[in-house]
C-alpha positions as a Python dict, from the first residue, in 0.01 Angstrom:
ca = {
    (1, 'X'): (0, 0, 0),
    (2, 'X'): (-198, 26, -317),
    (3, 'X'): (-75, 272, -585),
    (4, 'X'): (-317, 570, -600),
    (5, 'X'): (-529, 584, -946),
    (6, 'X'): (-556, 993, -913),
    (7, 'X'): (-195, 1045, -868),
    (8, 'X'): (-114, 976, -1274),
    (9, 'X'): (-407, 1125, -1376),
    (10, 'X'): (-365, 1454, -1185),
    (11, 'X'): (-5, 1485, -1317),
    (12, 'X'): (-177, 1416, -1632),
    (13, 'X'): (-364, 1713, -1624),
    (14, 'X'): (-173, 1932, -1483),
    (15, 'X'): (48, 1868, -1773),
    (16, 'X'): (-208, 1890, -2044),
    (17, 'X'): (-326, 2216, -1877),
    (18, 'X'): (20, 2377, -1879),
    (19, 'X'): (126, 2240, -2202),
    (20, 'X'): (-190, 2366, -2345),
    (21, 'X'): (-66, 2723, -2419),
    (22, 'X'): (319, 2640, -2315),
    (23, 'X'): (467, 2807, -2659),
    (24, 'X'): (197, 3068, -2622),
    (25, 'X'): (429, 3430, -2758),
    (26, 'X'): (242, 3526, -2403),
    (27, 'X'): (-106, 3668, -2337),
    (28, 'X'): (-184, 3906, -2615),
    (29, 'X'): (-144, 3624, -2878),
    (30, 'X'): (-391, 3361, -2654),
    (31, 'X'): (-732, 3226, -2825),
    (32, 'X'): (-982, 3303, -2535),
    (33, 'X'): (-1238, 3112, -2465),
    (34, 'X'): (-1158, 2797, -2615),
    (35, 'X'): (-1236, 2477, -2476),
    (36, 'X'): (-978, 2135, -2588),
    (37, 'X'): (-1104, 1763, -2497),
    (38, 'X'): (-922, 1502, -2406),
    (39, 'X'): (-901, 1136, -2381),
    (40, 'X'): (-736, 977, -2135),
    (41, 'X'): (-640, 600, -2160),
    (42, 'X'): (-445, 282, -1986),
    (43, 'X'): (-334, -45, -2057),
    (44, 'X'): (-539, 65, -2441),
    (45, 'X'): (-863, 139, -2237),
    (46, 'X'): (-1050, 418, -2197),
    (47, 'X'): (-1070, 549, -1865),
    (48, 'X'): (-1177, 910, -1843),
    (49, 'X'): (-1232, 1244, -2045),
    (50, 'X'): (-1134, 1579, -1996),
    (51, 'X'): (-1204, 1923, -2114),
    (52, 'X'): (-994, 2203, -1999),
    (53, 'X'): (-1130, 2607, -2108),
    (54, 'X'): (-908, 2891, -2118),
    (55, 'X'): (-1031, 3259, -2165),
    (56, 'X'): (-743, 3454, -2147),
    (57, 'X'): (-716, 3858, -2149),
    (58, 'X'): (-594, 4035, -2466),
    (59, 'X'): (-321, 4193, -2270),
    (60, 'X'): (-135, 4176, -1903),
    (61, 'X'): (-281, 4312, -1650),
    (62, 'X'): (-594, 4183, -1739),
    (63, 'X'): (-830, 3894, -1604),
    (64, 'X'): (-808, 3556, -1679),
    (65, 'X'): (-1054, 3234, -1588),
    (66, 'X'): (-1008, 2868, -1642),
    (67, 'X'): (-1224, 2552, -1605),
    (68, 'X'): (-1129, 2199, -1597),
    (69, 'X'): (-1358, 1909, -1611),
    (70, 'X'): (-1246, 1496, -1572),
    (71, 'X'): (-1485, 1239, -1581),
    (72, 'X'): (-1412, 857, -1556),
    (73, 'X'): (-1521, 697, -1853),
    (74, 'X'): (-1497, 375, -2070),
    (75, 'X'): (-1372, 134, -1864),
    (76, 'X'): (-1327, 302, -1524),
    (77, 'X'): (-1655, 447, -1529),
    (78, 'X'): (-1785, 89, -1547),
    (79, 'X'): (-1668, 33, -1237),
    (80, 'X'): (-1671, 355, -1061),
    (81, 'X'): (-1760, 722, -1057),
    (82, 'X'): (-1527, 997, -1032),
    (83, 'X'): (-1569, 1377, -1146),
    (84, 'X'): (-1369, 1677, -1093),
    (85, 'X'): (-1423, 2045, -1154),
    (86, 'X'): (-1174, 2293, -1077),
    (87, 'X'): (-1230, 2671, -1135),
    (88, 'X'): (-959, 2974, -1128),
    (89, 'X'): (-1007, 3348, -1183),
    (90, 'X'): (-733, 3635, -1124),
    (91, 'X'): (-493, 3883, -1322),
    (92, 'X'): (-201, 3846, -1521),
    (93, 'X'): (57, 4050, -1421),
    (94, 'X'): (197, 4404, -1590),
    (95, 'X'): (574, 4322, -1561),
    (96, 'X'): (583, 3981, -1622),
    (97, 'X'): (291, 3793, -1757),
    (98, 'X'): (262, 3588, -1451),
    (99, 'X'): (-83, 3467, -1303),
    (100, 'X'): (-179, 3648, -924),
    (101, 'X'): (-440, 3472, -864),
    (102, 'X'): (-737, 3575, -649),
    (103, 'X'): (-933, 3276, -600),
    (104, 'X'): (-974, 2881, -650),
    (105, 'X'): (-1249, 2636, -626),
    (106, 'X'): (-1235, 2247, -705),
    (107, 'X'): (-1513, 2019, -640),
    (108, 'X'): (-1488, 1625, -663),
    (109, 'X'): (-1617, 1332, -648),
    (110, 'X'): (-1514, 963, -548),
    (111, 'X'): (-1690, 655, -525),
    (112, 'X'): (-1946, 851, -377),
    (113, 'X'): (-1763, 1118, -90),
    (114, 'X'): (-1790, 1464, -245),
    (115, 'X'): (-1467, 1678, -133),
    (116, 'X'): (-1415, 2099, -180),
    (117, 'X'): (-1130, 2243, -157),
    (118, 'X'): (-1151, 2712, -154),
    (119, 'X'): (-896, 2854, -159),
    (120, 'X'): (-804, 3250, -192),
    (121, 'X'): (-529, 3536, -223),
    (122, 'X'): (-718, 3866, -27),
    (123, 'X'): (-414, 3872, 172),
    (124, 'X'): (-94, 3750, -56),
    (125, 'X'): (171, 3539, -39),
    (126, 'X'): (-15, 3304, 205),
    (127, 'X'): (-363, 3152, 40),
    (128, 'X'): (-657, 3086, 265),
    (129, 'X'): (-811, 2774, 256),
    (130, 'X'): (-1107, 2602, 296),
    (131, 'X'): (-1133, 2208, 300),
    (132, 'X'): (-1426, 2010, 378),
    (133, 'X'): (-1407, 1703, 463),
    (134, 'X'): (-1046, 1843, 631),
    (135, 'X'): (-750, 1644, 572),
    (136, 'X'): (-710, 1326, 832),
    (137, 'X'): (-365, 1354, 980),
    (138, 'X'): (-363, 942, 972),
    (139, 'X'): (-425, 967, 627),
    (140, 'X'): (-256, 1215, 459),
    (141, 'X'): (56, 1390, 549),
    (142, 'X'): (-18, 1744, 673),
    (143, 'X'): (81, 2068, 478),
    (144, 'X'): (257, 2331, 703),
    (145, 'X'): (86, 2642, 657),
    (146, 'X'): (409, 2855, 612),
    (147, 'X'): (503, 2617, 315),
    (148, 'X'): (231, 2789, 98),
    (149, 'X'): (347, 3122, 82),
    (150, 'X'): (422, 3238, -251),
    (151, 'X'): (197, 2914, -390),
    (152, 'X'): (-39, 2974, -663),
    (153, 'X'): (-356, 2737, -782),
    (154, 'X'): (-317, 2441, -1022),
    (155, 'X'): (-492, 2595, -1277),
    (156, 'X'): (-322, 2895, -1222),
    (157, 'X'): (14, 2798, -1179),
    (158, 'X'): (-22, 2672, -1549),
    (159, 'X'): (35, 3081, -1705),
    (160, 'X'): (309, 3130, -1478),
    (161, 'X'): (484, 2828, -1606),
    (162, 'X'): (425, 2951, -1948),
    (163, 'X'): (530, 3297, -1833),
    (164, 'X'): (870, 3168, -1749),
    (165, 'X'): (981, 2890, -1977),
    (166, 'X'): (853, 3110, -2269),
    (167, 'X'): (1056, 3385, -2130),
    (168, 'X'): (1342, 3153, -2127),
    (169, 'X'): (1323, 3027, -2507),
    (170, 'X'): (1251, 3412, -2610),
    (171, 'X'): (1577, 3487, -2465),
    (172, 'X'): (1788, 3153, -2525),
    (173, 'X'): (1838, 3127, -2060),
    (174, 'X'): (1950, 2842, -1933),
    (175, 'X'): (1773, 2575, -1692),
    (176, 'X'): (1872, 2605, -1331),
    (177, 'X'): (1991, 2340, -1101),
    (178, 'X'): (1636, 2280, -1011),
    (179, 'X'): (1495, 2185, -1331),
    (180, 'X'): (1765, 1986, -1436),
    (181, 'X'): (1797, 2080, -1736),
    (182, 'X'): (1955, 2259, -1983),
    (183, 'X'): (1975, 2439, -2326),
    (184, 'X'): (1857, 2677, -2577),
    (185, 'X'): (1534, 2751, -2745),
    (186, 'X'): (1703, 2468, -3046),
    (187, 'X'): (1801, 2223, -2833),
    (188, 'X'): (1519, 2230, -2506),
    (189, 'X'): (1458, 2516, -2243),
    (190, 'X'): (1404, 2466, -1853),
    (191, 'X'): (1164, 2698, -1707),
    (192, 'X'): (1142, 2842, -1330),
    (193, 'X'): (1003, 2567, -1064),
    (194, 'X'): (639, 2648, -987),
    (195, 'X'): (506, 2601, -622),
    (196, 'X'): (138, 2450, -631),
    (197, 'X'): (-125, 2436, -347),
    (198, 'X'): (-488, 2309, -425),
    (199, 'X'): (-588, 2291, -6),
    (200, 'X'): (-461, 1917, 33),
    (201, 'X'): (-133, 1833, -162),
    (202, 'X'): (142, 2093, -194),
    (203, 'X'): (377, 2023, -538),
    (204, 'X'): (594, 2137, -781),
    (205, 'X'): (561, 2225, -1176),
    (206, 'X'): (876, 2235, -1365),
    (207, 'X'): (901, 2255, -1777),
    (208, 'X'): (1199, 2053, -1773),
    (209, 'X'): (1272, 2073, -2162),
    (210, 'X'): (1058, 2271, -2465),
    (211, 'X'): (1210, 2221, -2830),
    (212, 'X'): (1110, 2152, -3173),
    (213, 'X'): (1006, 1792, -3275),
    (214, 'X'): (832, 1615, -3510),
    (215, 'X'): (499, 1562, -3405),
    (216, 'X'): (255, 1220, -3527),
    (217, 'X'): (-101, 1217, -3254),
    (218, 'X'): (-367, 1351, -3213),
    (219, 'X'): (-548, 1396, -3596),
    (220, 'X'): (-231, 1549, -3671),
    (221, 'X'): (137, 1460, -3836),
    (222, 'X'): (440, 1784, -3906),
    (223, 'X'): (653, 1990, -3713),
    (224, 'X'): (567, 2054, -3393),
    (225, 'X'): (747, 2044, -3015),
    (226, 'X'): (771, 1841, -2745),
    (227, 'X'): (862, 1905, -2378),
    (228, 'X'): (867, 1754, -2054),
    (229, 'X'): (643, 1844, -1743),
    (230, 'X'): (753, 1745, -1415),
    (231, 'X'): (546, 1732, -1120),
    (232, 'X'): (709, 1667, -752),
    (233, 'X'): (474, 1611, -389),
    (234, 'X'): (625, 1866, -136),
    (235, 'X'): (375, 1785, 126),
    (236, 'X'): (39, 1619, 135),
    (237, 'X'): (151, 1306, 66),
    (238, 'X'): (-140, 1060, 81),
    (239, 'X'): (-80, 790, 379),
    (240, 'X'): (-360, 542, 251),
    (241, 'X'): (-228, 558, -117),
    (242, 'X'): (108, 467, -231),
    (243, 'X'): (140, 762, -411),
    (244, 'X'): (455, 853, -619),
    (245, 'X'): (649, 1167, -541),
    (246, 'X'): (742, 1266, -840),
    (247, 'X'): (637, 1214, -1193),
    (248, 'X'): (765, 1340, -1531),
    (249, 'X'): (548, 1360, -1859),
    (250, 'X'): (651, 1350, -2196),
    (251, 'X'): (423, 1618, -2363),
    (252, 'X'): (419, 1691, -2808),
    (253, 'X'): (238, 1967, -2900),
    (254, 'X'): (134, 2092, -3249),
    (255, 'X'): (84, 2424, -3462),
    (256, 'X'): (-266, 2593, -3334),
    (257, 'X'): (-356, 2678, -3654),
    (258, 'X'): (-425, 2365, -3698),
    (259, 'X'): (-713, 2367, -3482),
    (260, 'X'): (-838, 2736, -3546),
    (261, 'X'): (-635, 2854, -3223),
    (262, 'X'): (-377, 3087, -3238),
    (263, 'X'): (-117, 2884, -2983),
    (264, 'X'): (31, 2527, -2974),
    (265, 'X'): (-190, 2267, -2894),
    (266, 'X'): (-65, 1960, -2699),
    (267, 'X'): (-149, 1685, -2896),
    (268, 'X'): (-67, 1397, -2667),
    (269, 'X'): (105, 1309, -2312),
    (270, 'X'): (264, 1045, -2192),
    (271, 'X'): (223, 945, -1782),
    (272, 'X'): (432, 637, -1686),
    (273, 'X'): (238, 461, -1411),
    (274, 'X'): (380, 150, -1174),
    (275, 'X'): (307, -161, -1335),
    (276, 'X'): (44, -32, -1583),
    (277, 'X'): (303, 111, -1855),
    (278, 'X'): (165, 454, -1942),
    (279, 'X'): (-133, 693, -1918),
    (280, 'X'): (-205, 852, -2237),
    (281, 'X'): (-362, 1153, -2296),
    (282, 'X'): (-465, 1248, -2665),
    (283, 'X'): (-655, 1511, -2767),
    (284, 'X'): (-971, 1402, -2913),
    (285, 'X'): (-1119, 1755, -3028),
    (286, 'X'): (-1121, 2153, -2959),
    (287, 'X'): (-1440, 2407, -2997),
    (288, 'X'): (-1504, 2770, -2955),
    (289, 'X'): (-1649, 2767, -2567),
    (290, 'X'): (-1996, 2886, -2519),
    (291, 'X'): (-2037, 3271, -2550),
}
C-alpha cells in the first residue's frame, strides 16, 4: 500500500487552523477577518500553499465563519493538481465559548475527480451529510452513522479546541487520560479530545501540550509557545491509501502583535511523514481579509 500524500497535509492543517488562535483569551479578544498564508514544504521543496480566514464575533453567542484554501504548488503542482476549499459558519456558544456549528461545505480537487462533502446541524447532535461521489465501501472504511453524534466540522472543531485547552491554562486543569498529558499553564496544558466529521473520515483533535517557548520561524525570533496537536482516524480509514492513524504535530506560535493581530500566531508546524522526514508548515505572511 502506498502512503497517502493528503493524510500529512490534512493533519497539517488542521493543526495550523487550530493553533492559529489556540492562546486566543477567547472570542472577545479575536482579530476578525484576518486571513494568514502558509507554506507548506517536504524533503526542502515546496509543495503547496495555504490560506486559512477567520472572522470571529466580538462576543459569545455570536456568529462565526471560516475559510480555508490549499493549493499544490512548487514542486507538487508540477506534477499534479490538487485544491481544497472548506467553508464553516455557526455560533459560539453563551456558556462556554464553544463552536455549534450549523453548517459545512468542502470542495476538492484531485488529479482531476472533483469531490463535495455538506454537511449540517438543523437537527443536533447527529450532522447530515451529503457526499458526492459517496464513499466506496472497497475503498474506504465506512463511518457508522451513530459515531457522529456530538461531532463538529474541521474548521469548526478548531474554536472548541481553543475553547477548552484555553480554559484549561486559565485555570491551571490538568490533561485527562485521553490526551496524555499533563501539567500547568508553566509547564504544558492538555485540552478536551475533539470529535471531527467532514462526511468521509471521522477523527480526533487533541492539544496535547500548550506552554511558553522560545520561538525562531517564521520572520520572527522571542518568546513565544509551542504545543502539540494530535490528530487520531476513528473511522474512514482509507483502504487504497496506507494512511496513518494517528499523527502528532509539533506547533510554535508567536506574539500577534507581531503581525497586527491581537492573538498568537503559529509560526511554524512540524508533520513527521513515513520515509520523507517532516512536513513543514511556515507562515509566509498575514493581511487584513477583504471587507
Amino acid at each position: 500500500m502506498r502512503p497517502s500524500p493528503a493524510g500529512p497535509a490534512r493533519a497539517a492543517l488542521a493543526s495550523l487552523c487550530a493553533a492559529a488562535v489556540l492562546a486566543a483569551a477567547g472570542p472577545a479578544h479575536a482579530a476578525a477577518d484576518t486571513v494568514l498564508t502558509y507554506q507548506f514544504r517536504l524533503g526542502g521543496f515546496d509543495v503547496a500553499r495555504a490560506d486559512l480566514a477567520v472572522d470571529l464575533p466580538e462576543a459569545a453567542g455570536g456568529a462565526y465563519s471560516m475559510t480555508s484554501d490549499l493549493v499544490a504548488d512548487g514542486l507538487l503542482g508540477t506534477f499534479t493538481s490538487f485544491t481544497s476549499r472548506s467553508a464553516a459558519a455557526g455560533t459560539l456558544g453563551e456558556a462556554d465559548g464553544r463552536a455549534e456549528p450549523h453548517s459545512f461545505r468542502s470542495d476538492s480537487t484531485w488529479r482531476g475527480e472533483q469531490r463535495t462533502a455538506v454537511l449540517s446541524w438543523q437537527t443536533p447532535p447527529l450532522p447530515e451529510a451529503r457526499v458526492e461521489p459517496p464513499p466506496d465501501p472497497d475503498e474506504r472504511e465506512p463511518v457508522p452513522p451513530h459515531l457522529t453524534e456530538g461531532s463538529v466540522d474541521p474548521l469548526s472543531a478548531l474554536l472548541t479546541l481553543i475553547a477548552a485547552a484555553t480554559g484549561d491554562a486559565a485555570s491551571g486543569a490538568t490533561g485527562d487520560a485521553a490526551s496524555g498529558a499533563t501539567g500547568d499553564a508553566a509547564s504544558g496544558v492538555a485540552g478536551e479530545p475533539v470529535t471531527v466529521y467532514d462526511g468521509r473520515r471521522l477523527y480526533r483533535l487533541t492539544v496535547a501540550g500548550f506552554a511558553p517557548a522560545a520561538v525562531s520561524a517564521g520572520g520572527f525570533a522571542g518568546e513565544g509557545w509551542r504545543a502539540d496537536v494530535r490528530y487520531e482516524t476513528l473511522a474512514g480509514t482509507s483502504r487504497r491509501w496506507n494512511s496513518r492513524k494517528e499523527v502528532t504535530a509539533d506547533v510554535l506560535l508567536a506574539p500577534g502583535e507581531t503581525f497586527g493581530l491581537d492573538v498568537p500566531v503559529p509560526v511554524r508546524i512540524i508533520v513527521p511523514v513515513k520515509t520523507l522526514g517532516a512536513l513543514v508548515v511556515e507562515l509566509a505572511g498575514a493581511r487584513p481579509g477583504d471587507a
